[in-house]
C-alpha positions in Angstrom: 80.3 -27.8 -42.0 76.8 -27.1 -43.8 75.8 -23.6 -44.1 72.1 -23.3 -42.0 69.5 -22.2 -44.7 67.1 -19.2 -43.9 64.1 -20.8 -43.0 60.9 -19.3 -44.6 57.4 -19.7 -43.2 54.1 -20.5 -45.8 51.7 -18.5 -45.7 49.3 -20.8 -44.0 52.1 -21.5 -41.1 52.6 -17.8 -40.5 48.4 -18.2 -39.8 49.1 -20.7 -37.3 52.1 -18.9 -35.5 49.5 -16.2 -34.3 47.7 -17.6 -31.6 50.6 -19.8 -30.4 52.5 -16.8 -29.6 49.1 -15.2 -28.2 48.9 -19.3 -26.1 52.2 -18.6 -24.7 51.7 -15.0 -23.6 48.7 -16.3 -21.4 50.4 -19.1 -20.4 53.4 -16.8 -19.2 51.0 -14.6 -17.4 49.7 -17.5 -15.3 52.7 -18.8 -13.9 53.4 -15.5 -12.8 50.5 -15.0 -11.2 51.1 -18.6 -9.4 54.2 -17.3 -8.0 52.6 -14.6 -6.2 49.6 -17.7 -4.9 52.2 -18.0 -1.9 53.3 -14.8 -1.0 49.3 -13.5 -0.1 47.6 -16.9 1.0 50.1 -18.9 2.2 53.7 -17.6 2.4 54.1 -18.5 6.4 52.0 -17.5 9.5 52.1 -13.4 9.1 50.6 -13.6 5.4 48.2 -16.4 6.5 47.4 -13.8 9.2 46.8 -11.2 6.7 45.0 -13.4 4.4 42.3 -14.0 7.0 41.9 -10.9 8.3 41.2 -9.8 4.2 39.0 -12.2 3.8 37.3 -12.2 7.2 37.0 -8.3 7.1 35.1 -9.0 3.4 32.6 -11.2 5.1 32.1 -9.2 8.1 31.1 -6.3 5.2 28.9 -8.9 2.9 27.2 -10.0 6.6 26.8 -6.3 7.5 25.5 -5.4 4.1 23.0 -8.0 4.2 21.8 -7.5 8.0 21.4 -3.5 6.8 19.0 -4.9 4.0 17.3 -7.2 6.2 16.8 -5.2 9.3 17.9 -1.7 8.3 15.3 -0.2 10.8 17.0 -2.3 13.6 20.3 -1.2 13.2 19.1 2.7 13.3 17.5 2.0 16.1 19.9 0.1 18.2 22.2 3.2 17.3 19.7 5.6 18.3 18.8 6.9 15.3 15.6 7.3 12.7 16.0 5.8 9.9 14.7 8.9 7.6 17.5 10.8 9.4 19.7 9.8 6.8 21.4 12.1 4.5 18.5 11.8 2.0 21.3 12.3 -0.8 22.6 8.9 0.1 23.2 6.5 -2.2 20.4 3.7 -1.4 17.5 4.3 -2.3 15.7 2.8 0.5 17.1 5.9 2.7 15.0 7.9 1.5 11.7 9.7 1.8 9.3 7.9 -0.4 12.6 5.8 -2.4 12.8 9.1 -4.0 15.2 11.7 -3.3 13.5 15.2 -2.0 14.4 16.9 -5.2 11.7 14.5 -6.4 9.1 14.8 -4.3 6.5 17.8 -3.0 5.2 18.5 0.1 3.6 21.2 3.1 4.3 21.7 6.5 3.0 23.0 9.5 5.2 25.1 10.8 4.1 25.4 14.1 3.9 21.9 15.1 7.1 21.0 12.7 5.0 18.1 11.4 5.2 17.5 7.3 3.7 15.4 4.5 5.5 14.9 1.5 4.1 12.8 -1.9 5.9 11.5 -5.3 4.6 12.1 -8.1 2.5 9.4 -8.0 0.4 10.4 -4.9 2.3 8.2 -2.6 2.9 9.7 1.0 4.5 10.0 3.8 4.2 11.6 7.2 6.7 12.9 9.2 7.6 15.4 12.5 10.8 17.2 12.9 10.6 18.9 9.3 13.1 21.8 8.3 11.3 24.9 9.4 9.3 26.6 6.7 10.7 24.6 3.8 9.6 21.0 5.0 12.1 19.2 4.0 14.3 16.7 6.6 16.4 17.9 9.6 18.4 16.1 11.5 15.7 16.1 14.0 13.1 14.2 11.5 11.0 11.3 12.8 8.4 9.1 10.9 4.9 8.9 11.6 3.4 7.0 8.8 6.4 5.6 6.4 5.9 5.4 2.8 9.3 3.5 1.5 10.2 -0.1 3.0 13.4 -1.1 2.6 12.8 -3.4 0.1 11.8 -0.4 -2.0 7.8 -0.9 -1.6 5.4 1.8 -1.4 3.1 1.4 1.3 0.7 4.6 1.6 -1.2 4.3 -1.6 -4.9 3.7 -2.6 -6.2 0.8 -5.0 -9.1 1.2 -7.1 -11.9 -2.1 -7.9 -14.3 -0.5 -10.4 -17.7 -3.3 -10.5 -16.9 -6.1 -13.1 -12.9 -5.1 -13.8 -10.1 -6.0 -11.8 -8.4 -3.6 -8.6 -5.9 -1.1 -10.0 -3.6 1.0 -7.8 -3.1 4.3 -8.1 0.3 4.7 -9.4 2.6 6.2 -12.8 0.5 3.1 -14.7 -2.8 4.8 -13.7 -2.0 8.7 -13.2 -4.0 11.1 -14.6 -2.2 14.0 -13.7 1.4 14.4 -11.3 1.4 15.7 -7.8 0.8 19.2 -7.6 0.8 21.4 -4.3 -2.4 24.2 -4.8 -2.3 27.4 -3.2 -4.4 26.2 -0.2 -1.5 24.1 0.8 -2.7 20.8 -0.6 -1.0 17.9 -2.5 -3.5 16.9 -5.3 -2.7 14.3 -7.7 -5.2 12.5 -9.6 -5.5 9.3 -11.7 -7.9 7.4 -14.2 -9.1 4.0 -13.8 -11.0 1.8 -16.3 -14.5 2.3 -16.5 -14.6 6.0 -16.9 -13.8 6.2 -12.9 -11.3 9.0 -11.7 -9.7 9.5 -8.7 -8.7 12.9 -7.0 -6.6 12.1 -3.6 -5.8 15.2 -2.0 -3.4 15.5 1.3 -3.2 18.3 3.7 -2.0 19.5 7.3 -4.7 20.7 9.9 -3.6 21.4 13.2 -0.3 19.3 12.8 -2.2 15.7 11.6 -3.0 14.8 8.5 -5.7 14.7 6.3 -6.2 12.6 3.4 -9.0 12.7 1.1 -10.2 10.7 -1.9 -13.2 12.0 -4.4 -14.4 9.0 -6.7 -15.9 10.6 -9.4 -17.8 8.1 -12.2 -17.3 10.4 -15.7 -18.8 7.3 -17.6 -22.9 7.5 -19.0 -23.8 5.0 -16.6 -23.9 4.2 -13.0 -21.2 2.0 -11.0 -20.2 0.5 -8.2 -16.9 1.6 -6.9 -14.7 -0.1 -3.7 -11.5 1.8 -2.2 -8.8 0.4 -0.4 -5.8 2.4 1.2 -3.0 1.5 3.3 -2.1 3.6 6.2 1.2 2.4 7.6 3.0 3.7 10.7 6.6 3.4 11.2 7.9 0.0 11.8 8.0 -0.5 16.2 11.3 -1.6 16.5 13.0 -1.7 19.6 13.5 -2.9 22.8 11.1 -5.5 23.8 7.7 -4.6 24.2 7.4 -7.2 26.9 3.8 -8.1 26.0 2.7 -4.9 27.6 1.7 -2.9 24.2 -0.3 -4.5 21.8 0.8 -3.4 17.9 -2.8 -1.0 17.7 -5.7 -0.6 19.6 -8.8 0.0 18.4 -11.2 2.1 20.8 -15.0 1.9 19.8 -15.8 5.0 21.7 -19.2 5.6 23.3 -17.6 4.5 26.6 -17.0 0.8 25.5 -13.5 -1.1 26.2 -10.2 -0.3 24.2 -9.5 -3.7 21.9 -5.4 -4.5 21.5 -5.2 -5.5 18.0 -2.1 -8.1 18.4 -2.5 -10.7 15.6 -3.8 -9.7 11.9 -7.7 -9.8 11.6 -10.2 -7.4 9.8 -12.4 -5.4 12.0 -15.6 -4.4 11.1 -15.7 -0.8 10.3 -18.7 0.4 12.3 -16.9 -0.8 15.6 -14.3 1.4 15.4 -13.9 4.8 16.4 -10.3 5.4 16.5 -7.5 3.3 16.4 -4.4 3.8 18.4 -0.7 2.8 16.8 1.5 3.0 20.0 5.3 3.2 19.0 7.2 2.4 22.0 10.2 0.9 20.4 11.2 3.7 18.3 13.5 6.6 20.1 10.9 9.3 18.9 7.2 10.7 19.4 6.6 8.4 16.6 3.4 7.2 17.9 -0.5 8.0 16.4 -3.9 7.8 15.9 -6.3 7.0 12.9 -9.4 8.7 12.7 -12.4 8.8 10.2 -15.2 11.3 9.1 -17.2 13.0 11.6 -20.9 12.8 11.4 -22.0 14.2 8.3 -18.6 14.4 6.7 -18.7 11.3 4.5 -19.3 7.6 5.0 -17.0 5.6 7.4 -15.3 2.3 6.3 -16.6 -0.9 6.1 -13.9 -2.5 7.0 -10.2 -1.9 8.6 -7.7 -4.9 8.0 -4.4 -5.3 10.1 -1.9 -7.1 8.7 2.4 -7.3 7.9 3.1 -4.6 5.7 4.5 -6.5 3.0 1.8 -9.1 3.0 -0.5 -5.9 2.1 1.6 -4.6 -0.7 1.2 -7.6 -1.5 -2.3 -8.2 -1.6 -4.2 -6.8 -5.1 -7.3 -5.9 -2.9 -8.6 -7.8 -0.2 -6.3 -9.2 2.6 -6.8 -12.9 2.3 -6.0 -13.9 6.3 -9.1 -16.3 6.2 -7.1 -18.9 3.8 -4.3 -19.3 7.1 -4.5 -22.0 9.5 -4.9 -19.5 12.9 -4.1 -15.8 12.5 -0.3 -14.6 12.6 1.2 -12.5 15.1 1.4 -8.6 14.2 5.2 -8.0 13.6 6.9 -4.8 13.7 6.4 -3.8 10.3 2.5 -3.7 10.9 -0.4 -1.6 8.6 -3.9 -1.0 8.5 -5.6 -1.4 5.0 -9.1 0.9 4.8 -12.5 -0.8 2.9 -15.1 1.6 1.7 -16.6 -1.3 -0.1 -19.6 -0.9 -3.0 -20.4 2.9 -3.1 -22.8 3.4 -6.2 -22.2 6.1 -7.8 -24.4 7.8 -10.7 -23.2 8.7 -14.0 -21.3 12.5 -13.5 -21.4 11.6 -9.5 -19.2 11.5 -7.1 -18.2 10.8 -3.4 -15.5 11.7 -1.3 -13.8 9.0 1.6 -11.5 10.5 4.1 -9.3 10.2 7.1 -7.1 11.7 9.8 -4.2 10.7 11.2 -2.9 12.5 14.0 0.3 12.6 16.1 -0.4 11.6 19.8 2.4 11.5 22.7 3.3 7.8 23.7 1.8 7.9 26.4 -1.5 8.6 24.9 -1.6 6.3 22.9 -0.9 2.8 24.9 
């Protein structure tokens, strides 16, 4: 009987042997998880039981995750709840105050009425009621008045800039001159730069529990300009419980003893028509309701022009709101704002000229 010879390997076959051996490994691993294939997706009734239940409690959580994205205001509401009345160190961002967490942002308060504003960095805003005593911050009692984060992470209380013969700019990080400071007076300055020599100065403050916010154009360049301002003024989304056609989205009220307006489909309304406009909140479970209000005689010029619109078609929008290029104008929905026009102010080299407004908390019933 032969003897069997030791078998030696080249070099070049010992190569070779390395990733078959590394073939087979994977190949092993495979069929082993193939054996287990049965036992969680089809091994008799119970696992095929189990199996569906997995996989139906996965898409019950993707659906949920999705609805909470789509219609996160909804869901708080149907459950009784704000939606700022979120642990603001949550995890999504869109739960909080201004996308920012309150570490991040500044803000004053009214301690007597409880109501708040709070601004980024950046100047953007937000106005609330229910604020922690003192400190301003959220309570578990906090309600929005004008909302400043939508939950697809847009800013919506912010100003834009359109300096003559240059294109709008907002004011935002791109455009800031200097970061949101509160002053000793209790007011949130910030201030940006805009091309053109053109600077900005928005400054937000608290009088008698409603807000004012100011904006001082100021033209540092040797020659004159003409300068337009647009900002957005957005008051919580009016979620809810049908409003049964009974409350219109706003209502804009003329004054001088003429006839309220309901504002129900978007439109621009001249400026000089308005006196106040009314943003009833019915379908929110707080006094979420309020009322825009502009310069008093001899306090500074009044709009030109007041724009209401969807909120996200505004944030949207560089500058003007372009509703005249639509068919028929579209129903207001839920998520509704008001974009302010102070349109063409000239202003002389080393001038400058403030634009202002008020917004103010009014019951519900006051304001339908």
């Amino acid at each position: 009987m032969p003897v069997p010879q030791e078998v030696r390997l080249r070099s070049y076959e010992k190569i070779l042997l390395v990733p078959i051996l590394a073939c087979l490994a994977a190949l092993a691993l495979i069929f082993a998880a193939t054996l287990d294939y049965p036992t969680r997706f089809a091994g008799g009734p119970a696992a095929g039981r189990e199996a569906g239940s997995e996989l139906a409690r996965d898409a019950a959580a993707d659906n949920k995750q999705a609805d909470n994205t789509q219609g996160r205001e909804a869901d708080a509401v149907a459950n009784g709840e704000d939606r700022r009345t979120q642990d603001p160190r949550a995890g999504d961002a869109s739960s909080y105050l201004l996308c920012s967490p309150e570490a991040a942002l500044s803000w004053v308060v009214d301690p007597r009425t409880r109501t708040a504003v709070a601004a980024d960095e950046a100047g953007h805003l937000a106005f609330y009621g229910g604020a922690a005593d003192r400190a301003g911050t959220l309570s578990g009692d906090s309600y929005e008045i004008l909302s400043g984060c939508l939950p697809q992470l847009a800013y919506t209380n912010h100003a834009t800039v359109l300096v003559e013969g240059r294109g709008p700019e907002a004011a935002s990080l791109d455009t800031l001159r200097s970061k949101t400071r509160r002053t000793a007076d209790d007011t949130l300055v910030t201030s940006f730069s805009f091309a053109g020599g053109v600077r900005l100065d928005q400054s937000l403050s608290l009088q008698d529990g409603s807000l004012r916010a100011d904006y001082t154009l100021t033209n540092d360049a040797r020659q004159r300009t003409s300068v337009s301002l647009r900002t957005f003024v957005t008051p919580t989304a009016d979620l809810g419980p049908s409003r049964d056609g009974r409350v219109a989205r706003f209502i804009v009220d003329p004054g001088g003893g003429q006839d309220r307006r309901p504002v129900e489909t978007e439109r621009e309304i001249d400026g000089a028509e308005i006196g106040t406009v009314r943003a009833p909140r019915t379908g929110v479970p707080s006094d979420s309701s309020g009322r825009l209000l502009f310069a008093s005689e001899g306090e500074g010029r009044r709009p030109d022009l007041v724009a209401f619109a969807p909120t996200l078609d505004l944030t949207a929008t560089q500058f003007r709101y372009a509703q005249a290029q639509r068919p028929s104008a579209w129903p207001l929905p839920p998520a509704s704002s008001m974009a302010v026009y102070w349109l063409y102010e000239d202003i002389p080299a080393g001038g400058s000229t403030t634009f202002s407004y008020r917004y103010e908390p009014v019951p519900p019933e006051s304001a339908d």
